[in-house]
N, C-alpha and C positions, 0 to 999 in steps of 0.2 A: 504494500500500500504506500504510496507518495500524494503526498499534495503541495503544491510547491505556487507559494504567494507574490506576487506584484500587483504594483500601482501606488503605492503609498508614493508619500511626497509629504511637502509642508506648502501648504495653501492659505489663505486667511480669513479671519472669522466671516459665516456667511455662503465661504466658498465649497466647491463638491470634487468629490474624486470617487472613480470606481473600484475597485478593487478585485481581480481576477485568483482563482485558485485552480489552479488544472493538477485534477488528478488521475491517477493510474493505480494499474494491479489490481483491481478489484470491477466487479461489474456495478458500475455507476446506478442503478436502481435499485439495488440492494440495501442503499445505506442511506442514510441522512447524514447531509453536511454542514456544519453552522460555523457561524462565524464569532468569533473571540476577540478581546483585547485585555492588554494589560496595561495600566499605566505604574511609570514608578514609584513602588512602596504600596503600591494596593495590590488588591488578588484578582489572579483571571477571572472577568465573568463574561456571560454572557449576551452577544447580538442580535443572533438571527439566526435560524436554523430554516430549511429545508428540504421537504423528501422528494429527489428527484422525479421521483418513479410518480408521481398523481402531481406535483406543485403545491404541495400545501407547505404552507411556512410559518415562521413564530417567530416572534419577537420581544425583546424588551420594552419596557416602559418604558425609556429615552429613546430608542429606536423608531419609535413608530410613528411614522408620520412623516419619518426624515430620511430613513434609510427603506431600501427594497433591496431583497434577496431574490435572485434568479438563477435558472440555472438554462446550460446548452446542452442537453443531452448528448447530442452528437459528435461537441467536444470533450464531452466527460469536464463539463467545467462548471464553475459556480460564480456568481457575478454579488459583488454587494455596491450597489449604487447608494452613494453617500451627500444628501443635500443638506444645505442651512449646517454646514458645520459648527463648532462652538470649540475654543480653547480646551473644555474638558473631555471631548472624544480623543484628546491627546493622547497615544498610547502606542503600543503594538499590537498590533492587527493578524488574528492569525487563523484559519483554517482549519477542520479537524472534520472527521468520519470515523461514525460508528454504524454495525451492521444493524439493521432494523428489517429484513424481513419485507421490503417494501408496504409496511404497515406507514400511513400519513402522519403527520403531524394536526393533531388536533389540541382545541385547547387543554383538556385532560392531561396532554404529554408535552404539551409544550415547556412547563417549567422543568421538567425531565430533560428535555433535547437542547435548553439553554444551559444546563449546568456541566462546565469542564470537566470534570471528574469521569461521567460516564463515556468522554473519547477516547478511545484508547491509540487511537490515529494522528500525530498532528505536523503540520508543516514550518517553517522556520519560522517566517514572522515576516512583515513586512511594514516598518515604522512608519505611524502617520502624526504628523506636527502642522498647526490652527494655531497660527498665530494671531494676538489679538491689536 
């Protein structure tokens, strides 16, 4: 299993970036993929998750509204479209899959599918800086 992160950058408050995760070794609808960050001195949490296999997706309470999770099937990739940035999305950004059975993402499992702990999958990082 690989997932391997770009697009980060430092942008300024206000500003948007996408953020791409292409991954391998594993058959892309089997799993659900979310998206993570850490900023310095706090604990990874979570973005945004979703299951390729139907398009169902989950989110944070700060996320919503601002960012969108997609994926390309056909690239085995996962997109996090990132608007109205703020200073405190400041962090590293990172990618992760766990096998799910092609079971969706509903609200029941969404605080399940946001929490790092259950990926046992994850990709390096790719730092994002909002300046203010």
């Amino acid at each position: 299993v690989q997932l391997v992160e770009s697009g980060g950058g430092t942008v300024q408050d206000g500003g948007s970036l996408r953020l791409s995760c292409v991954t391998s070794g594993f058959i892309f609808g089997d799993y659900i993929i979310g998206w993570f960050r850490q900023a310095p001195g706090k604990e990874r949490e979570g973005v945004a998750c979703i299951a390729p296999s139907d398009g169902t997706t989950g989110y944070e309470a700060s996320a919503k509204g601002r960012f969108t999770i997609s994926s390309d099937n056909a690239r085995n990739t996962v997109y996090l479209q990132m608007s109205s940035l703020k200073p405190e999305d400041t962090a590293v950004y990172y990618c992760a899959a766990v096998r799910a059975r092609r079971i969706p993402v509903v609200p029941e499992t969404e605080t399940h599918y946001l929490n790092p702990s259950k990926y046992p999958n994850w990709g390096q990082g790719t730092q994002v800086t909002i300046s203010s």
